[in-house]
C-alpha angles and dihedrals in degrees: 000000000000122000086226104035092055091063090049093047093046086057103046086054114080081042083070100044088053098044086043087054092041093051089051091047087048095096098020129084132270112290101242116220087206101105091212099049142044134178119260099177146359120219140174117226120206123178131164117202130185114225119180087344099308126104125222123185126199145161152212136193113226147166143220104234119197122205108249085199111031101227106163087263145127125238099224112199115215101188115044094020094111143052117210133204124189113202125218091242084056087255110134143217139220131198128170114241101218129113133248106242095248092068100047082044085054094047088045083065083254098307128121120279118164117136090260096057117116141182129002095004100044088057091054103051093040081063094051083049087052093048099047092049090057093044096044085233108194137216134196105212094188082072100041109035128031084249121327119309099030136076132239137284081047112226140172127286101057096112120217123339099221138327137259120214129194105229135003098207099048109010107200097155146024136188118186119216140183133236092235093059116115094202110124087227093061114092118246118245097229099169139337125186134194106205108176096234126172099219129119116263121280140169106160090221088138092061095029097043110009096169095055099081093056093052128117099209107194119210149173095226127022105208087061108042130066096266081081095054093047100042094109109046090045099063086068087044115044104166119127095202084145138025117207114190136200118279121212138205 
C-alpha cells in the first residue's frame, strides 16, 4: 500500500462507520441515552374533538418507549406525552397520547409489542415498526380502541379520557371527563389517527399552554388527575407559579 494512500484510508475510515450507522438508523427510531429505556417506534397523533359546537384539531409527536432492564417500571416520555387543545374561550384540553393495545398490536404486524415483551417475538414486531414508519402506515384509533387509550369493548375502571381546564394562561381548576359522557360539557371525539412517522417527539404544550408545566394540580387520586400526566415534565420544571384544584360536580 501506498505511504500516501494509508493516511487517507485511515481517515476515511471513521467517515464510513458513521454513514454506515446513519443509513441503518434511517428507518429506525431515535437511540435513547437513557440506560432503562429505548425507543421501539415513532408515531404522529392527530384528533379532532367538538367542544360547545366548535371543532379543534391538534397533534403530538410520540413514541413508543421498551424497558432495557425489566424492572417492573414504567418509561415515562416527557416531551410528546400530551395533546392540547386550546379552546376558543382560552380553556384548555388535555388528552394522553398514548395508544389503545390493539393498535400497537396492529403497527407491530399483529405481534406482541408492550414494553415488557422479549425475545422472538419482540424481533419480529420492532421490523413491522420499521416498516410502518417508512411506509407512513396509518391507523384509525376510533375503530380500534373506545377512544384513544382504551381498548374496546370499552368497560369500567379506565379511569378519565382526558382533562378540562379552566384556563391556559393561569390554571386555577380541572375537571376529567370521559368520551363516552353524554354530558353536553364534555368535549366530542371526531377523529383520531395513529401514522408511523420517524421524527423526534413533539407536542407543541409550551407554545399551546405555557403555564401548564408550571401547575400544581391538586387531586384526590393521582392516577386520575393531571399530576399523573405531567409527572414527568415537571420533574425538569419544578416551579408552583400556579395551583389548579379539583372541580367537582
Amino acid at each position: 500500500m501506498s505511504p500516501r494512500l494509508k493516511p487517507w484510508l485511515l481517515g476515511l475510515a471513521p467517515v464510513v462507520v458513521v454513514a454506515a450507522l446513519v443509513f441503518y438508523h434511517w428507518d429506525r427510531p431515535r437511540i435513547s441515552l437513557n440506560p432503562f429505556c429505548s425507543v421501539r417506534f415513532a408515531y404522529r397523533l392527530d384528533v379532532t374533538i367538538e367542544v360547545d359546537g366548535r371543532q379543534y384539531a391538534s397533534n403530538a409527536i410520540s413514541e413508543l418507549q421498551h424497558n432495557r432492564i425489566n424492572t417492573g417500571g414504567w418509561c415515562n416520555q416527557p416531551i410528546g406525552s400530551i395533546v392540547a387543545f386550546r379552546l376558543a374561550d382560552s380553556r384548555l384540553v388535555l388528552l394522553r397520547a398514548r395508544l389503545c393495545r390493539a393498535a400497537v398490536s396492529d403497527f407491530a404486524g399483529g405481534h406482541e409489542a408492550w414494553p415488557t415483551d422479549q425475545g422472538y417475538e419482540e424481533a419480529r414486531a420492532d421490523d413491522n415498526f420499521v416498516a410502518a414508519m417508512k411506509e407512513h402506515k396509518q391507523v384509525d384509533l376510533i375503530a380500534l380502541c373506545g377512544g384513544i387509550i382504551r381498548e374496546r369493548p370499552t368497560e369500567g375502571g379506565y379511569g378519565y379520557d382526558g382533562y378540562i381546564v379552566d384556563s391556559a394562561d393561569t390554571p386555577t381548576k380541572w375537571r376529567g371527563f370521559t368520551f363516552d359522557s353524554q354530558s353536553p360539557r364534555d368535549p366530542r371525539l371526531v377523529s383520531a389517527t395513529a401514522e408511523g412517522a420517524n421524527l423526534p417527539p413533539d407536542d407543541g404544550l409550551e407554545t399551546i399552554a405555557p403555564a401548564t408545566p408550571e401547575t400544581n394540580f391538586e387531586y384526590g387520586e393521582w392516577a386520575n388527575s393531571p399530576s399523573a400526566m405531567f409527572y414527568s415534565r415537571r420533574r425538569v420544571n419544578q416551579k408552583n407559579s400556579y395551583t389548579a384544584r379539583e372541580e367537582h360536580p
